[in-house]
Structures are given as C-alpha cells and as structure tokens.
N, CA, C and O atoms as CSV, one atom per row, in Angstrom:
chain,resi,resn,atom,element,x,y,z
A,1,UNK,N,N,110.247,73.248,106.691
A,1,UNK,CA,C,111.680,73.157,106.934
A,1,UNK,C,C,112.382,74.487,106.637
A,1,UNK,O,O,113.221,74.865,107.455
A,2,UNK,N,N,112.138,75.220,105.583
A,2,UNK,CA,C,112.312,76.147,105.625
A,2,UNK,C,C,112.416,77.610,106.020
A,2,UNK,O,O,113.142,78.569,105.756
A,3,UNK,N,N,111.105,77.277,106.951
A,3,UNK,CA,C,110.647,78.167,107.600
A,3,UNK,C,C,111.238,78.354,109.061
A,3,UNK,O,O,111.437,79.438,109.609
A,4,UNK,N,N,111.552,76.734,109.741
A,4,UNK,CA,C,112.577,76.975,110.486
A,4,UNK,C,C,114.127,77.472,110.372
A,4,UNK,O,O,114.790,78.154,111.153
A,5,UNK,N,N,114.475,76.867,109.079
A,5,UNK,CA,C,115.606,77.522,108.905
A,5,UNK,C,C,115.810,78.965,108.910
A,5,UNK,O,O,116.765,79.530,109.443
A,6,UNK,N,N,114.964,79.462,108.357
A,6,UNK,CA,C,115.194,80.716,108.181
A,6,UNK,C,C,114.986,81.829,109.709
A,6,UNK,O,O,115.655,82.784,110.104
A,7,UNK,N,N,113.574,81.060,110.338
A,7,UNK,CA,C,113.812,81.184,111.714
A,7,UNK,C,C,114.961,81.384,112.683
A,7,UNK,O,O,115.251,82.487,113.145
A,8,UNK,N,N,115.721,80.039,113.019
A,8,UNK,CA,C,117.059,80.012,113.240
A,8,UNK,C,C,118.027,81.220,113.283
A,8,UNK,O,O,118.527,81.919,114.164
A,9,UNK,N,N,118.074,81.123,111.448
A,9,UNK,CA,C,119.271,82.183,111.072
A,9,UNK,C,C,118.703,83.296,111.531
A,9,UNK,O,O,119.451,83.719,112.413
A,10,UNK,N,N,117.575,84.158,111.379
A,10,UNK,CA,C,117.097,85.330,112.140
A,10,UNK,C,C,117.769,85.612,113.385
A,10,UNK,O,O,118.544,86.492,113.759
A,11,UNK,N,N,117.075,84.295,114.071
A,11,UNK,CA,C,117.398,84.291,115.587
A,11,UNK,C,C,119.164,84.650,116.019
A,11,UNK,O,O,119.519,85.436,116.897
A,12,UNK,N,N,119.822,84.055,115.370
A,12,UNK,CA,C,121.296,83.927,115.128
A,12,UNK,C,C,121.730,85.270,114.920
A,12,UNK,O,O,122.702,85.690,115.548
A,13,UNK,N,N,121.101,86.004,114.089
A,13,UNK,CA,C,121.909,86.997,113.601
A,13,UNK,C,C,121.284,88.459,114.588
A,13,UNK,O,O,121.843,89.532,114.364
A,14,UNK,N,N,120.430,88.431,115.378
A,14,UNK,CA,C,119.589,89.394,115.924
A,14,UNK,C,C,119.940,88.867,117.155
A,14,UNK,O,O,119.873,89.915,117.799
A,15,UNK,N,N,120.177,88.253,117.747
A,15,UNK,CA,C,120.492,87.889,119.521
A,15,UNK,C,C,122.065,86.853,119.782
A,15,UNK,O,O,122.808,87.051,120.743
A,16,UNK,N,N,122.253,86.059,118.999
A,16,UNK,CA,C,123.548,85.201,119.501
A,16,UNK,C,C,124.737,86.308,118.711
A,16,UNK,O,O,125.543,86.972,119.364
A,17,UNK,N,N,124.686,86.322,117.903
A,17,UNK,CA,C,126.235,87.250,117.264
A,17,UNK,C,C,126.587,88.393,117.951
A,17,UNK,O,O,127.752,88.672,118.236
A,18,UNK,N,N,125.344,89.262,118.311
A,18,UNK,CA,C,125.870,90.422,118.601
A,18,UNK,C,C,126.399,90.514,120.186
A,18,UNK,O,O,127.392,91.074,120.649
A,19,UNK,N,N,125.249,89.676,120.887
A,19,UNK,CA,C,126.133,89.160,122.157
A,19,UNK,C,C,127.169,88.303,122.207
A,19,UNK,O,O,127.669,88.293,123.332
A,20,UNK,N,N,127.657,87.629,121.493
A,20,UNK,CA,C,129.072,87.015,121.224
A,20,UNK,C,C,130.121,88.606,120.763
A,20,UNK,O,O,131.166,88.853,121.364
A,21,UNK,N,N,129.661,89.371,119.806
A,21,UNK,CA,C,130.967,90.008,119.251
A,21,UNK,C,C,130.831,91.322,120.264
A,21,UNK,O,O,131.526,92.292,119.963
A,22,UNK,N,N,129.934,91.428,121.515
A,22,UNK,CA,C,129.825,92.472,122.325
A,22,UNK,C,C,130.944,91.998,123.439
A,22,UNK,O,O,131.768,92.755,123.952
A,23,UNK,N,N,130.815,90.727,123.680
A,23,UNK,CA,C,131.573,89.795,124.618
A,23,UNK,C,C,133.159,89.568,124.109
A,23,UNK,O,O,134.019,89.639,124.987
A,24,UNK,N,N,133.498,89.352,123.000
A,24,UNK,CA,C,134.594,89.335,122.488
A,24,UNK,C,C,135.245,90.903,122.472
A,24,UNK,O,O,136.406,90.879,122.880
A,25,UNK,N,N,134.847,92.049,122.156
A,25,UNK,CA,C,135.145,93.200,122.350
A,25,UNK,C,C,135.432,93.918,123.418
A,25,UNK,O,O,136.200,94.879,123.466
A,26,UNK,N,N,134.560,93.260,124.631
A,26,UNK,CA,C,135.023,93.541,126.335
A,26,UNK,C,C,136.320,93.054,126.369
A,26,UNK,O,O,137.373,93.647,126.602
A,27,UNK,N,N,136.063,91.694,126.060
A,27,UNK,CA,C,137.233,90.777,126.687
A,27,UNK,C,C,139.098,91.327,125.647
A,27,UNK,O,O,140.205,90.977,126.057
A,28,UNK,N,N,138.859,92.214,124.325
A,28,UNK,CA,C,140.052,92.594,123.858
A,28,UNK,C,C,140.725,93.675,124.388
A,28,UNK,O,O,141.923,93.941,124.478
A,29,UNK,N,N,139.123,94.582,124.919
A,29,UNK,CA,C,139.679,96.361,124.751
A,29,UNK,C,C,139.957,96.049,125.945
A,29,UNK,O,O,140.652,97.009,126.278
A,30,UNK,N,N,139.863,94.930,127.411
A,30,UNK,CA,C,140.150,95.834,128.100
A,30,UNK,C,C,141.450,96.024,129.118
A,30,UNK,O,O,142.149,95.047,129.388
A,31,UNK,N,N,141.654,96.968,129.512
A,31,UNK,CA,C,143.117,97.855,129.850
A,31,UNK,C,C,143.659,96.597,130.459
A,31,UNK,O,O,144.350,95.991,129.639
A,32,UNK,N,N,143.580,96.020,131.586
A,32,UNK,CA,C,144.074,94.906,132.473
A,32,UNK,C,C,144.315,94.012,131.428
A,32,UNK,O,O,145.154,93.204,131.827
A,33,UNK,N,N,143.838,93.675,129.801
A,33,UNK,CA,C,144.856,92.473,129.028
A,33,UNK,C,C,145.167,93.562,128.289
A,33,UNK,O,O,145.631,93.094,127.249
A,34,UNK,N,N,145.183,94.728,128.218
A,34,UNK,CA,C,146.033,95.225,126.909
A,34,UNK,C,C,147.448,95.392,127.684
A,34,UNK,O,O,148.391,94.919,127.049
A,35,UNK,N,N,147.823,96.051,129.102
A,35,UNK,CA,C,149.199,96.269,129.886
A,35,UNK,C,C,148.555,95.521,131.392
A,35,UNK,O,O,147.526,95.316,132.036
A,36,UNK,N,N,150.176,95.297,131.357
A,36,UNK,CA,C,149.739,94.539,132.697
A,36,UNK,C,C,151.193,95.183,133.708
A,36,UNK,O,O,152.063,94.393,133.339
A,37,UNK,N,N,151.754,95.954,134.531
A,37,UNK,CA,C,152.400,96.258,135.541
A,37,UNK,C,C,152.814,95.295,136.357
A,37,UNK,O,O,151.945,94.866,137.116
A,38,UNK,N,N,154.066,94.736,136.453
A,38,UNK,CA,C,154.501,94.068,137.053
A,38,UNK,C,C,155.527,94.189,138.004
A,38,UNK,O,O,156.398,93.478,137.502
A,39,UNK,N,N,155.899,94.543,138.849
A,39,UNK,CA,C,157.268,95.264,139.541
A,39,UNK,C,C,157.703,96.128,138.480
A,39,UNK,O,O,156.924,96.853,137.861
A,40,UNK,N,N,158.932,96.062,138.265
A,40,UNK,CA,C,159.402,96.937,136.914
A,40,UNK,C,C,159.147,96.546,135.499
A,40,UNK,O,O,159.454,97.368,134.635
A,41,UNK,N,N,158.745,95.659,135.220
A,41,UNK,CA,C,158.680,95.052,133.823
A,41,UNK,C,C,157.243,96.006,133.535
A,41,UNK,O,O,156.592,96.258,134.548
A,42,UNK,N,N,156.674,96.592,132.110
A,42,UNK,CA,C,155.509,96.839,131.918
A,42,UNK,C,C,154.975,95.640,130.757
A,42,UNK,O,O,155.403,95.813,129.615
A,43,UNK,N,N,154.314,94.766,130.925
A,43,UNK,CA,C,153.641,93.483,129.947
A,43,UNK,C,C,152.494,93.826,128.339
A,43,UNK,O,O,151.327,93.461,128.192
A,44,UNK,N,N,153.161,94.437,127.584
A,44,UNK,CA,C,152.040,94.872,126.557
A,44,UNK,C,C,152.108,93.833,125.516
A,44,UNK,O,O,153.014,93.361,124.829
A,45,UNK,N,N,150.179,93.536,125.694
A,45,UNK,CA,C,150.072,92.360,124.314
A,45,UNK,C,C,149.319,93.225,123.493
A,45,UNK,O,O,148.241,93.762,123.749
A,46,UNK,N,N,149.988,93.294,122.512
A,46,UNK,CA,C,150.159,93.996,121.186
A,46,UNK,C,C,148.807,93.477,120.453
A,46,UNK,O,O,148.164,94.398,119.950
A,47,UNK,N,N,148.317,92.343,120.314
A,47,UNK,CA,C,147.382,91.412,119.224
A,47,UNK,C,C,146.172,91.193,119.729
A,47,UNK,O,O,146.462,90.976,120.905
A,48,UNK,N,N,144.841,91.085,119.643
A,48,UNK,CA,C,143.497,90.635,120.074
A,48,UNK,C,C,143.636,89.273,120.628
A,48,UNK,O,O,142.964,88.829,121.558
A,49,UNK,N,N,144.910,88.409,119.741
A,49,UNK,CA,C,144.696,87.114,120.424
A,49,UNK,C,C,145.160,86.584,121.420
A,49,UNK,O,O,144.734,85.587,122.004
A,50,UNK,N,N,146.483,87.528,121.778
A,50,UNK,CA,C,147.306,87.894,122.804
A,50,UNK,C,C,146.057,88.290,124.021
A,50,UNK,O,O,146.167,87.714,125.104
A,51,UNK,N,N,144.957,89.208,123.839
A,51,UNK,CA,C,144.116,89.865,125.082
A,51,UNK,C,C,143.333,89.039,125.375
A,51,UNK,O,O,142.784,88.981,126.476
A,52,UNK,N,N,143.075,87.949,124.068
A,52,UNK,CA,C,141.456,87.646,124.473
A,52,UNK,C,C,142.466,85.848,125.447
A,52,UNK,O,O,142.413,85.219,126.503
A,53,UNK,N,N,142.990,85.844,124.535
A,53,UNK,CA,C,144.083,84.159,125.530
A,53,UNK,C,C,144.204,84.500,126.643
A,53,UNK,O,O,143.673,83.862,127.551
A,54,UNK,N,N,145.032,85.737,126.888
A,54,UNK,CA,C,146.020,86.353,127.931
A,54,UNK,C,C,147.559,85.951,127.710
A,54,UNK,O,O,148.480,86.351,128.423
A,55,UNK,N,N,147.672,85.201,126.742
A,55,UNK,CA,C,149.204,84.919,125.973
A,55,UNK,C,C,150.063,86.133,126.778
A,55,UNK,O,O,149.504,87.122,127.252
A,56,UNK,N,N,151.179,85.944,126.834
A,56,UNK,CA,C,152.494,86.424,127.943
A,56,UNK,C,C,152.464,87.711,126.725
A,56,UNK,O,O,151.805,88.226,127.628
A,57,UNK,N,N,152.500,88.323,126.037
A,57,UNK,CA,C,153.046,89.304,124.970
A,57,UNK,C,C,154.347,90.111,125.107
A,57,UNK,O,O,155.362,89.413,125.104
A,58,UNK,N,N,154.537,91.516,125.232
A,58,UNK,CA,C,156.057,91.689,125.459
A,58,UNK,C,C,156.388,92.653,126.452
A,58,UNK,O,O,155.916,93.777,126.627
A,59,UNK,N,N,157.463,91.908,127.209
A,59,UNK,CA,C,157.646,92.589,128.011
A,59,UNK,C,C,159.047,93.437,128.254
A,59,UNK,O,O,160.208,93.101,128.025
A,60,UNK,N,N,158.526,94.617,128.783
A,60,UNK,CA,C,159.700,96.189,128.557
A,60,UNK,C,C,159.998,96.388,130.204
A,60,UNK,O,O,159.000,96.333,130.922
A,61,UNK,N,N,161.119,96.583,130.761
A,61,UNK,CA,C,161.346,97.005,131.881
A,61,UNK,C,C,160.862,98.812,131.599
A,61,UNK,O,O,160.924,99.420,130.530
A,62,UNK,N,N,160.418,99.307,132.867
A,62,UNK,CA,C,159.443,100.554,133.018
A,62,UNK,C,C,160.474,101.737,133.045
A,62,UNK,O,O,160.284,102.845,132.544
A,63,UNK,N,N,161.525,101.346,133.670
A,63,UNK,CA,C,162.630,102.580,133.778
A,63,UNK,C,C,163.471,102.469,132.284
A,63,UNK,O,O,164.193,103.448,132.095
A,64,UNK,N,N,163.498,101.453,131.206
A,64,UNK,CA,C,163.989,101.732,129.982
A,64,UNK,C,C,163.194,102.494,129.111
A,64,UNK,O,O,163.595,102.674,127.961
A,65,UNK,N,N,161.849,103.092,129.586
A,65,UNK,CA,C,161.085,103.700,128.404
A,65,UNK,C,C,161.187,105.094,128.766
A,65,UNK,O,O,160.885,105.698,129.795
A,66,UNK,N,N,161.818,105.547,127.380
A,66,UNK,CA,C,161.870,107.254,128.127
A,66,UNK,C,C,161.024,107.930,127.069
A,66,UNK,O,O,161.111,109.155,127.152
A,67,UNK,N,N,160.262,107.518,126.135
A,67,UNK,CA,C,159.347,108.461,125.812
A,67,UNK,C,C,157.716,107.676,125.815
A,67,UNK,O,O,157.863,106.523,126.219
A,68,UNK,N,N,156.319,107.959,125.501
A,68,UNK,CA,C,155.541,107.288,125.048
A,68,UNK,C,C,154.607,108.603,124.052
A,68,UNK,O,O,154.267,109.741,124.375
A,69,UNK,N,N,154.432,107.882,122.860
A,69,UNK,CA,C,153.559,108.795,122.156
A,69,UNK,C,C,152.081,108.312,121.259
A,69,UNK,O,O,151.777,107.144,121.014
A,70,UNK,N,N,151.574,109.099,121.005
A,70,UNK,CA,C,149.952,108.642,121.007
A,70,UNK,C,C,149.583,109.143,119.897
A,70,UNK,O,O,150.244,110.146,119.630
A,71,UNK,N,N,148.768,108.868,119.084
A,71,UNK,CA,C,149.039,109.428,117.900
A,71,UNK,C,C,147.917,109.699,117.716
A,71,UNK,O,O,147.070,109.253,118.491
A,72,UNK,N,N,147.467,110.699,116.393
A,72,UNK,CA,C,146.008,111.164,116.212
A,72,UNK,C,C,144.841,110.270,116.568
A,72,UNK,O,O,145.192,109.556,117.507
A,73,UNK,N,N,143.792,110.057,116.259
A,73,UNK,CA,C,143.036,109.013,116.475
A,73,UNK,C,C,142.104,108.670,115.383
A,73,UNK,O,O,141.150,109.335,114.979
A,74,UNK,N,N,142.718,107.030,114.790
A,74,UNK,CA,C,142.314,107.055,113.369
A,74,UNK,C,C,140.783,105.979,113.803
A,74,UNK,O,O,140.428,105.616,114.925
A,75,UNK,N,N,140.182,105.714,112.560
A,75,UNK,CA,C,139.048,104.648,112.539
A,75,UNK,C,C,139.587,103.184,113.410
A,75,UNK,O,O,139.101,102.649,114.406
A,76,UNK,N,N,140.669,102.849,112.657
A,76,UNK,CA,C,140.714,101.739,113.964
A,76,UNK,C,C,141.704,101.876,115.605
A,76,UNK,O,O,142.026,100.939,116.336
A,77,UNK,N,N,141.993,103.346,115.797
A,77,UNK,CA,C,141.959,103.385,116.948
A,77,UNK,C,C,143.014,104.123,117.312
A,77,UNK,O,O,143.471,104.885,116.460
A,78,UNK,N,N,143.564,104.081,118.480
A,78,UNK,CA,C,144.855,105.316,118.497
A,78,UNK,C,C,146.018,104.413,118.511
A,78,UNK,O,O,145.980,103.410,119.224
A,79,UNK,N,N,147.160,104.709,117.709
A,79,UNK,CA,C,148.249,103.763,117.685
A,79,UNK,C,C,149.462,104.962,119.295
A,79,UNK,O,O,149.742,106.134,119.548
A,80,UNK,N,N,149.684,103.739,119.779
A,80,UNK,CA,C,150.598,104.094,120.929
A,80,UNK,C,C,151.849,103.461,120.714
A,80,UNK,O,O,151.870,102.242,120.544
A,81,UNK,N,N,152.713,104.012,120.701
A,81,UNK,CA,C,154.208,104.240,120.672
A,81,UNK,C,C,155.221,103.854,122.121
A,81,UNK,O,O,155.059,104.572,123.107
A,82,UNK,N,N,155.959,103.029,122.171
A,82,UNK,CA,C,156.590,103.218,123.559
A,82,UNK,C,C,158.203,102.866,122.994
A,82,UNK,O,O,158.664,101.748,122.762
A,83,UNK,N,N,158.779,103.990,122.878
A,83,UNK,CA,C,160.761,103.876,122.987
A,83,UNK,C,C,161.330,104.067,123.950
A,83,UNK,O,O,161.070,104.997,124.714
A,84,UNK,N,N,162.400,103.071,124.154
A,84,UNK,CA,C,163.095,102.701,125.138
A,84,UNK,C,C,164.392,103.008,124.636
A,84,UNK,O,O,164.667,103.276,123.467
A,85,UNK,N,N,165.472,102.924,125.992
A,85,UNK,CA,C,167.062,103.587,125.806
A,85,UNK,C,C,167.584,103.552,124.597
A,85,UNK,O,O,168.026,104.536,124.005
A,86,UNK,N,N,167.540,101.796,123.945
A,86,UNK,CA,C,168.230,101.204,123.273
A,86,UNK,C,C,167.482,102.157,121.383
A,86,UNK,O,O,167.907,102.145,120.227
A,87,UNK,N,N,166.434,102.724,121.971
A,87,UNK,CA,C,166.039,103.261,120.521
A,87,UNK,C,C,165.181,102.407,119.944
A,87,UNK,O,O,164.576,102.979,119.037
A,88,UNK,N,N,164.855,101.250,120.081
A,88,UNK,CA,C,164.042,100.551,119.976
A,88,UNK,C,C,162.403,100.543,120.435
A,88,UNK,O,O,162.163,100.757,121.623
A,89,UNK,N,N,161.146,100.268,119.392
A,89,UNK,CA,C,160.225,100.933,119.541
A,89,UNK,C,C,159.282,99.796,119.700
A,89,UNK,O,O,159.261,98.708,119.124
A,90,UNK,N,N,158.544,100.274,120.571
A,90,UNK,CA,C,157.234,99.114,120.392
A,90,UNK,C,C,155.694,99.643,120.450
A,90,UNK,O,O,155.362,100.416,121.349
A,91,UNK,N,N,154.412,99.038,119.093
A,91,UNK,CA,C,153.276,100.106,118.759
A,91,UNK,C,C,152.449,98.935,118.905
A,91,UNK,O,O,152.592,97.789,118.478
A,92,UNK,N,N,151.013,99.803,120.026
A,92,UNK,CA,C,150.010,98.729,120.103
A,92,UNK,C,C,148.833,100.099,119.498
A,92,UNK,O,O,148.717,101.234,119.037
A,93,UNK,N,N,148.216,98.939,119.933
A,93,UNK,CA,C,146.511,100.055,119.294
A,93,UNK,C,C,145.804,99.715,120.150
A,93,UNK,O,O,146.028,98.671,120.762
A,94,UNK,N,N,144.778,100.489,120.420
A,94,UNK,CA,C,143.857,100.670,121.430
A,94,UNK,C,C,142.497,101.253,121.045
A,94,UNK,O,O,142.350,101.990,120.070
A,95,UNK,N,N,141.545,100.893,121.840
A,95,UNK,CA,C,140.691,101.624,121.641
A,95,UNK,C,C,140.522,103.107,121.975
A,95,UNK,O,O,141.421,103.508,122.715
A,96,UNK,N,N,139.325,104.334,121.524
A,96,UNK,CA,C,139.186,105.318,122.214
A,96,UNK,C,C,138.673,105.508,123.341
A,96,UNK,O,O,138.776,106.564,123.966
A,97,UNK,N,N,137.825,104.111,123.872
A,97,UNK,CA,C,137.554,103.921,125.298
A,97,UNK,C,C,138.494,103.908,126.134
A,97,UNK,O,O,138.492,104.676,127.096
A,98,UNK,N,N,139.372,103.112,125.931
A,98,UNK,CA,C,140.693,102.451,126.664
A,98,UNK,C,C,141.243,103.259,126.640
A,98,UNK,O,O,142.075,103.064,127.527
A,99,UNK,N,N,141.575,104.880,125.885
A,99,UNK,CA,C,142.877,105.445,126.142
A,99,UNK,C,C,143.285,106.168,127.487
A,99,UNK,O,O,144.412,106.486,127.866
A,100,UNK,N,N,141.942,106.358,128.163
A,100,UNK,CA,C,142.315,107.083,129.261
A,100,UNK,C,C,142.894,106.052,130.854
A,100,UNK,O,O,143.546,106.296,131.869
A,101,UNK,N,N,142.329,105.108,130.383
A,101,UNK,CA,C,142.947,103.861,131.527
A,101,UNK,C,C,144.299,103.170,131.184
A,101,UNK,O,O,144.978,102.589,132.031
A,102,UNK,N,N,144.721,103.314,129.526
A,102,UNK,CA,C,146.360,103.289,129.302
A,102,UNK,C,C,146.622,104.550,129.576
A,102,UNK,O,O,147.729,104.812,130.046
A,103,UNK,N,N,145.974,105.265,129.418
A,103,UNK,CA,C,147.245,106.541,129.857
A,103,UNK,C,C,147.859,106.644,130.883
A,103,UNK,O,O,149.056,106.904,131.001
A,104,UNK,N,N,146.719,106.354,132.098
A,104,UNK,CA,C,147.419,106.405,133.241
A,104,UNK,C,C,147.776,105.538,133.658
A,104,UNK,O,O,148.468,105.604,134.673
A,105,UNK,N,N,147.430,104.167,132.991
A,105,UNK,CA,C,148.371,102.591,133.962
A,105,UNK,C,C,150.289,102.955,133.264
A,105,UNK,O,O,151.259,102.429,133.808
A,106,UNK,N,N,150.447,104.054,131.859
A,106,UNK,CA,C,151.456,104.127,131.701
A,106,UNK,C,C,151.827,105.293,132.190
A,106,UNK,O,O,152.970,105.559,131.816
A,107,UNK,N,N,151.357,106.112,132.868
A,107,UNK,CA,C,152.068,107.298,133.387
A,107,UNK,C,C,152.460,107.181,134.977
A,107,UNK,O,O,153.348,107.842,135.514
A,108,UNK,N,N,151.549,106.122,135.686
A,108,UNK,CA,C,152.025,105.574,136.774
A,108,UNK,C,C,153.158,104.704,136.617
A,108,UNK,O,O,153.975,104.906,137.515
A,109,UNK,N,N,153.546,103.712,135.716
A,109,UNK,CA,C,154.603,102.974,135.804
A,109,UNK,C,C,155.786,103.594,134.470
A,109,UNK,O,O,156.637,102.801,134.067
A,110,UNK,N,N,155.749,104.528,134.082
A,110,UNK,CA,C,156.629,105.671,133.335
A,110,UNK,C,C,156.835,106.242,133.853
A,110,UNK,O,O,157.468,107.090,133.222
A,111,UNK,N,N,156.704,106.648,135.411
A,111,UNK,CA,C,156.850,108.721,135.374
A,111,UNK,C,C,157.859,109.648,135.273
A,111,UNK,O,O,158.000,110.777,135.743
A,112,UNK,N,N,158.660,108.817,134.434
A,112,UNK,CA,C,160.019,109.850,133.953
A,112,UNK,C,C,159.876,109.793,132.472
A,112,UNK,O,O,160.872,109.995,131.778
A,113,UNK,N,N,158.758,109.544,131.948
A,113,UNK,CA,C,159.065,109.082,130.091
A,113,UNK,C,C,158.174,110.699,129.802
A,113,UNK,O,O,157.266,111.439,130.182
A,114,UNK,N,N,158.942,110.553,129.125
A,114,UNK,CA,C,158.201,112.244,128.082
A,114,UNK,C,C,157.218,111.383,127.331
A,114,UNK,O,O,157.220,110.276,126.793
A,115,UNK,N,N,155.862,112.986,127.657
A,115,UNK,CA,C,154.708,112.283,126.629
A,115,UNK,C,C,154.402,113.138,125.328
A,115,UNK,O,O,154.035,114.312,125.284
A,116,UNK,N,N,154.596,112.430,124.477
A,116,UNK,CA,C,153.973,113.285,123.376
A,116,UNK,C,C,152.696,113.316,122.518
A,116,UNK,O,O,152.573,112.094,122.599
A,117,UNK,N,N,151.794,113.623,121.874
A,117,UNK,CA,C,150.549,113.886,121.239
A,117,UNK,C,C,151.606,113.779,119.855
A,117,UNK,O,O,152.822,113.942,119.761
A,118,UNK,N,N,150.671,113.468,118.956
A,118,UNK,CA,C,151.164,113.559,117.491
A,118,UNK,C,C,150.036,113.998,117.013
A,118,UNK,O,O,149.926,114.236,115.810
C-alpha cells in the first residue's frame, strides 16, 4: 500500500503538476486576456483570475490615455502604468514574454500617449 502511494505521489509531482501549472501560465500570460481592444475602449484585466476566467476587468477609453509607462523589470515582472486625462492611474503586471505583444497591442490603440521607460 505504500508503495503505491508513494508511486502515485511521484507520478503527481513529475508529470500532472507541472503540466497543469505550464497550462495555467499559458492561459494567464497571454496578451489576448491580459488587453483586449475594443473600438475605443482598451479592456485591461489587472488579476490572474480576471485572465484565466476572462472576467470583464477594466475598462479605459483609448483616446483618454495620454501617457503609458513600463517600469524596470523586477522578479515578478514588469509593472505597466497607464494615465489617463483625469490623472488617474491604472498598473498591471506582465510577464517578460508578454511585453513585446503589450507593447504593441498598446501602441496601436494609444498612438498619441507618450511612452516612457523607468
């Protein structure tokens, strides 16, 4: 009995987890649930549970954002910045895979927002 058990858990931890948390990691990082482009509205879900659901998250009309900024790139990832007219700010995180497919799903539906590097 034991011997299966321990079997099992092997099995579990060497083939089912890592293809589960490889599968869960596609389905957060990627660009199409992190922004979504909608006529003018740009749709950013901010949260993993927001990407992995597809939950509605928040949405910014594209001509109110006049800056976007990107910030160094820490262990858990690059924090992105988006301010709009009102001065009001909104910060998601991303992966370092993902930054080059947000960059440009936001520089196509920005192209009047100043970009900055931090």
């Amino acid at each position: 009995m034991d011997v299966l058990l321990i079997s099992v858990i092997v099995l579990l931890m060497f083939f089912v987890f890592p293809y589960v948390s490889s599968r869960f990691n596609d389905a957060v990082n990627d660009s199409h649930r992190i922004l979504e482009v909608k006529g003018d509205h740009v749709c950013i879900r901010q949260f993993s549970a927001q990407r992995l659901l597809r939950l509605r998250g928040k949405s910014i009309p594209a001509s109110d954002i006049v800056r976007i900024q990107y910030a160094n790139p820490l262990p858990q990832g690059i924090c992105i910045t988006l301010l709009n007219k009102s001065g009001s700010a909104l910060e998601f995180w991303v992966s370092e895979f993902q930054l080059g497919a947000v960059k440009s799903t936001l520089s196509r539906a920005c192209p009047l927002a100043k970009i900055e590097q931090l």
